[in-house]
C-alpha positions in Angstrom: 8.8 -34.4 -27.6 9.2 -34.8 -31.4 6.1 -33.9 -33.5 5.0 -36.2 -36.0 5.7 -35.3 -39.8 2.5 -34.1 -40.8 1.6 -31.8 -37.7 5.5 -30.6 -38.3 4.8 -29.5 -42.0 1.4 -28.0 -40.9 3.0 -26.0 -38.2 5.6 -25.1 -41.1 3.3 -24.0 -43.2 1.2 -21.8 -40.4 4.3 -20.3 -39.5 4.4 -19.3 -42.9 1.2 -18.1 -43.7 1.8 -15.6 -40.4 4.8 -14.7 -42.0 3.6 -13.6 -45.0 0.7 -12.2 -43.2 3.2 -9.9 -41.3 5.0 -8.6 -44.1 1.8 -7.3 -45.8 1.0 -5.3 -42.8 4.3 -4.2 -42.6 4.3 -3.1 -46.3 1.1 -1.7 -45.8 2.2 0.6 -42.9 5.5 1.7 -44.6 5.2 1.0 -48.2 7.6 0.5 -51.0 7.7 4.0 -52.8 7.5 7.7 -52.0 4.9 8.8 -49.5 1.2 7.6 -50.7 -1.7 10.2 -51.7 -4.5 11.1 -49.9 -6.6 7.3 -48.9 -9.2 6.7 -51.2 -9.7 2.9 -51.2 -9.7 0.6 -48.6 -6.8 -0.4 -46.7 -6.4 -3.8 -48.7 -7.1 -2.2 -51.8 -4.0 0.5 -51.3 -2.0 -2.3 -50.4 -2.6 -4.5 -53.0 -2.4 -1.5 -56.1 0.4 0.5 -54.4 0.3 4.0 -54.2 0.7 5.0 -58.1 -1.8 5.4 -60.5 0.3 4.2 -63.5 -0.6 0.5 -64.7 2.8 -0.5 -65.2 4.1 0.6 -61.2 0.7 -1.2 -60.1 1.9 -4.2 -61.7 5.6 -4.1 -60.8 3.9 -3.4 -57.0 2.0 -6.3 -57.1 5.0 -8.6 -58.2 6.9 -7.0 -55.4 4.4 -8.2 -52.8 4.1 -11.9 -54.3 7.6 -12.3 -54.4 8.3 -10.9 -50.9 6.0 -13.2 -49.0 7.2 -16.2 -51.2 10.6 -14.8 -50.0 10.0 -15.1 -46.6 8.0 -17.8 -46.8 10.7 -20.1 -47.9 12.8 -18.5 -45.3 11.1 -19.4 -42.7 10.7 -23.2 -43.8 14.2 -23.6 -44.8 15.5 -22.2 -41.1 12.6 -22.9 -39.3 13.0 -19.0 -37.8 9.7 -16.6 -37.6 12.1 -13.5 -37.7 14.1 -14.9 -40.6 11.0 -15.0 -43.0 9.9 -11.6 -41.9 13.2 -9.8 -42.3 13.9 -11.6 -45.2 10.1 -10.7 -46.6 10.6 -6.8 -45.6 14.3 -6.7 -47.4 12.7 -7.8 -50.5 10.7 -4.6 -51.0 12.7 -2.8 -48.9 15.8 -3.1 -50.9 14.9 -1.3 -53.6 13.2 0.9 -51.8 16.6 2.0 -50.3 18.6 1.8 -53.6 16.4 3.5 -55.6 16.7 6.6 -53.2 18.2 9.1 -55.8 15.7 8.5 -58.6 12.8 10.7 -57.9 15.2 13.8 -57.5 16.6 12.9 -60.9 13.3 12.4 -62.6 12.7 15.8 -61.1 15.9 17.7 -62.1 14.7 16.5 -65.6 11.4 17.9 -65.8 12.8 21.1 -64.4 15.6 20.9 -67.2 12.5 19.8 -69.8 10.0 22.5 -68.0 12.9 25.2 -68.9 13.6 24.1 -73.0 9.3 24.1 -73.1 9.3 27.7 -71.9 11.7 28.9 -74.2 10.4 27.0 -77.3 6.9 28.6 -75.8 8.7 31.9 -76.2 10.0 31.7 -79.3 6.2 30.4 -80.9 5.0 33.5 -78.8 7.2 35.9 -80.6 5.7 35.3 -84.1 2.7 37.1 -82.9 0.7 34.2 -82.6 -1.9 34.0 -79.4 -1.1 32.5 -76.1 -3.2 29.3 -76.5 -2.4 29.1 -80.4 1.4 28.6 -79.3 0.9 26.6 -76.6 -1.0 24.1 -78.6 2.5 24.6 -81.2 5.0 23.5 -79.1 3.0 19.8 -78.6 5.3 18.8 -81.4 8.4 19.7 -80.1 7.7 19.5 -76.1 10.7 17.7 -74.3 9.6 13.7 -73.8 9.5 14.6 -69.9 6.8 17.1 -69.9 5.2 15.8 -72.8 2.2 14.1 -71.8 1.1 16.9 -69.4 1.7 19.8 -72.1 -0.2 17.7 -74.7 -3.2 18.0 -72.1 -2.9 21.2 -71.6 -2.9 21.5 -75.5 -5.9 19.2 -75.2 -8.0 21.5 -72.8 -7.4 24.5 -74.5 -8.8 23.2 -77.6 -12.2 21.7 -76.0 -13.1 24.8 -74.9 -12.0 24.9 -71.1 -11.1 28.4 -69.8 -7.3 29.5 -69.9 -6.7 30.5 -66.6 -8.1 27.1 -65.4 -6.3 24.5 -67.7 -3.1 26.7 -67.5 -3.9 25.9 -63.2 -4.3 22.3 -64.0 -1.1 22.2 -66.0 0.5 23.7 -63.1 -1.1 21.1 -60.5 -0.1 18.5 -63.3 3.5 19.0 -63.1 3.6 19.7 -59.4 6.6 21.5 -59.0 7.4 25.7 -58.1 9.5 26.1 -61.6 6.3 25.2 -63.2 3.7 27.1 -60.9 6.4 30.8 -62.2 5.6 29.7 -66.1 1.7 29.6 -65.3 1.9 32.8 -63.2 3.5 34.6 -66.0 1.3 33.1 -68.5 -2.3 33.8 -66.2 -0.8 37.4 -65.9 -0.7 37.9 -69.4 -4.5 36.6 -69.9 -5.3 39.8 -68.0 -3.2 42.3 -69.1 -2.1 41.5 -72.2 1.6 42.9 -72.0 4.2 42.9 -74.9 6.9 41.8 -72.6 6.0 38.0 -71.8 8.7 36.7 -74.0 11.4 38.9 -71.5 9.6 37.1 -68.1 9.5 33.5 -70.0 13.0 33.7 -71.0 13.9 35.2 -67.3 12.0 32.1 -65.7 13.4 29.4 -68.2 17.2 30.8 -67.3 16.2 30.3 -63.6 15.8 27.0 -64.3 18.9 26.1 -66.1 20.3 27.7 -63.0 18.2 25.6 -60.5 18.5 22.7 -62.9 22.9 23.2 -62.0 22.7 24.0 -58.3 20.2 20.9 -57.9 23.2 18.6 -59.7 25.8 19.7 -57.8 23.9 19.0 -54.2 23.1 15.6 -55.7 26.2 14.9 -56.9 27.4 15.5 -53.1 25.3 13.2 -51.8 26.5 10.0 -54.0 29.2 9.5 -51.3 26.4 8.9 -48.3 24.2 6.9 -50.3 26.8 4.7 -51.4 28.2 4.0 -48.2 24.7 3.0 -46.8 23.8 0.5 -49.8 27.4 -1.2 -49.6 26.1 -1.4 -45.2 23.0 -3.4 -46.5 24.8 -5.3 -49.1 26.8 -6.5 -46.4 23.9 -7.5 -43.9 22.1 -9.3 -46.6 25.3 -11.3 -47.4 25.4 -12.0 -43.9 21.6 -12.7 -43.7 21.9 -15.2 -46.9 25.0 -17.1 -44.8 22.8 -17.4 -41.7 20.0 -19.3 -44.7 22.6 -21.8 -45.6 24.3 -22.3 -42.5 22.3 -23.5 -39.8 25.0 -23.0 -37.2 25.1 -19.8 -37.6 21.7 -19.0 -36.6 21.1 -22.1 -33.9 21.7 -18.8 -31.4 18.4 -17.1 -32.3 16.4 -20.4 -32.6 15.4 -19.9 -28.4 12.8 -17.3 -27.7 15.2 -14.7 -26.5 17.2 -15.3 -29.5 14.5 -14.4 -31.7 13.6 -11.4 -29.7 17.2 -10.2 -29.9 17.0 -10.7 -33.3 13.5 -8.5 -34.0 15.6 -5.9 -32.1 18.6 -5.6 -33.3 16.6 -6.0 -37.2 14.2 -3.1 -36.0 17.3 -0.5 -34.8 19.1 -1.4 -38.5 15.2 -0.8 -40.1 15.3 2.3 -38.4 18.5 3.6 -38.8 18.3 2.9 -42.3 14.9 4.6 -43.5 16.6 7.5 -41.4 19.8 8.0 -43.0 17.4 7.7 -46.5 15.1 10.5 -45.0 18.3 12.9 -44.5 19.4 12.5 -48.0 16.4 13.5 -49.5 15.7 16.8 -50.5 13.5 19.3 -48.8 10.2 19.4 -50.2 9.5 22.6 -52.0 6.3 24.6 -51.4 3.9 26.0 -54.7 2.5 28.9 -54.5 -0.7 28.0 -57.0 -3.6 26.3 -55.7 -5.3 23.8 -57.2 -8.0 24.7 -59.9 -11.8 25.2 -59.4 -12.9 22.1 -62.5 -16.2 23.2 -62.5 -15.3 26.6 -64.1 -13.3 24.8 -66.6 -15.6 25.2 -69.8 -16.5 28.2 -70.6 
């Protein structure tokens, strides 16, 4: 029995709304980026903002989100298939989310790289006979752009009166990475004992990070190959998926209820295997050895 228009388009549009409704939850669950931090919103709130607290990745977030239940919105109207709209909703965030794979180890080989040219520019300010925090607050001017902000800080605690020891720990938890947490090690050490070697340990520490900086670029380097077999895999199943859009014969198979079933299955195993083979080609996390600093010792 054929349903008149108007219950038709309402029953369209309800599909739709649940949907979009499922690809929120989804996004929610799994997000778009790296791992989130630590909850401190509600659940709607952390969906809605994204898991960064820079404006600009908020933003971009946000868009994301629109434009993936639009996405499979429209999917679902223009096939008239529940599991269209959702996979079509969760490949528009999850696309990137795949591509993009590589980035955050190469944002990190860079602050390493800028981490090391600050530690040697710190060493050469130091060797004028100038005080620890009088050269730290030196380099500002000439601190490598990836570092910058966090050194200017640092530069900025130091001056309004915080304690060494805790703003060079903040620096260190700023930065977040075990190249760093060396450079304040050294640089707490010398707080205490004053020694006339802390140019030799910088300039030790800053060569183990050009070193670092090379093996890290060479293991990257090998996995280009992986990662660019997987991304041509998807680029294929979307082409496919955008067929099945514009040609309804090619999806009248899933339009039954154990078509659509298959179709959650077989979409869930390719999901899977796919946030998988990401997971193996991402580096092991590294482990810091400085804890996070006590603020309410910060001012002296």
């Amino acid at each position: 029995m054929k349903l008149p228009a108007d219950l038709e388009l309402i029953a369209l549009l309800a599909g739709a709304a649940c949907v979009a409704g499922a690809v929120l939850a989804v996004v929610a669950v799994v997000g778009t980026t790296a791992p989130a931090r630590p909850a401190r919103n509600s659940a709607l709130s952390r969906l809605w903002t994204g898991s960064s607290d820079n404006p600009r990745d908020r933003r971009r977030h946000q868009i994301l989100l629109v434009c993936a239940a639009g996405a499979g919105a429209l999917a679902f109207l223009v096939t008239g298939l529940p599991m269209v709209g959702l996979l079509v909703a969760i490949a528009v965030p999850g696309t990137p989310w795949l591509f993009t794979v590589g980035r955050a180890e190469q944002r990190a080989v860079a602050r390493i790289e800028a981490i090391g040219e600050w530690t040697r520019r710190l060493k050469d300010v130091s060797s004028t006979g100038q005080g620890l925090q009088q050269a730290i607050v030196g380099t500002v001017a000439t601190v490598p752009e990836q570092v910058q902000e966090e050194v200017r800080l640092l530069a900025a605690r130091l001056q309004a009166g915080w304690q060494a020891r805790t703003a060079l720990l903040a620096f260190a938890d700023d930065i977040a990475d075990p190249v760093a947490d060396q450079v304040v090690a050294a640089l707490i050490l010398h707080l205490s004992d004053r020694g006339e070697r802390l140019g030799d340990v910088l300039g030790s520490i800053a060569s183990a990070a050009s070193a670092e900086v090379a093996t890290r670029r060479e293991i990257e380097a090998k996995r280009t190959q992986p990662r660019f077999a997987v991304r041509f895999l998807t680029g294929m199943v979307l082409l496919v998926l955008a067929y099945g859009l514009i040609n309804p014969d090619y999806m009248r198979p899933y339009g039954t209820p154990t078509g659509q079933i298959v179709m959650a299955v077989l979409g869930a195993v390719f999901i899977g295997l796919l946030a998988w083979v990401r997971t193996m080609s991402l580096p092991a996390k590294t482990n810091r050895f400085l804890a996070a600093p006590k603020l309410e010792e910060a001012v002296r």
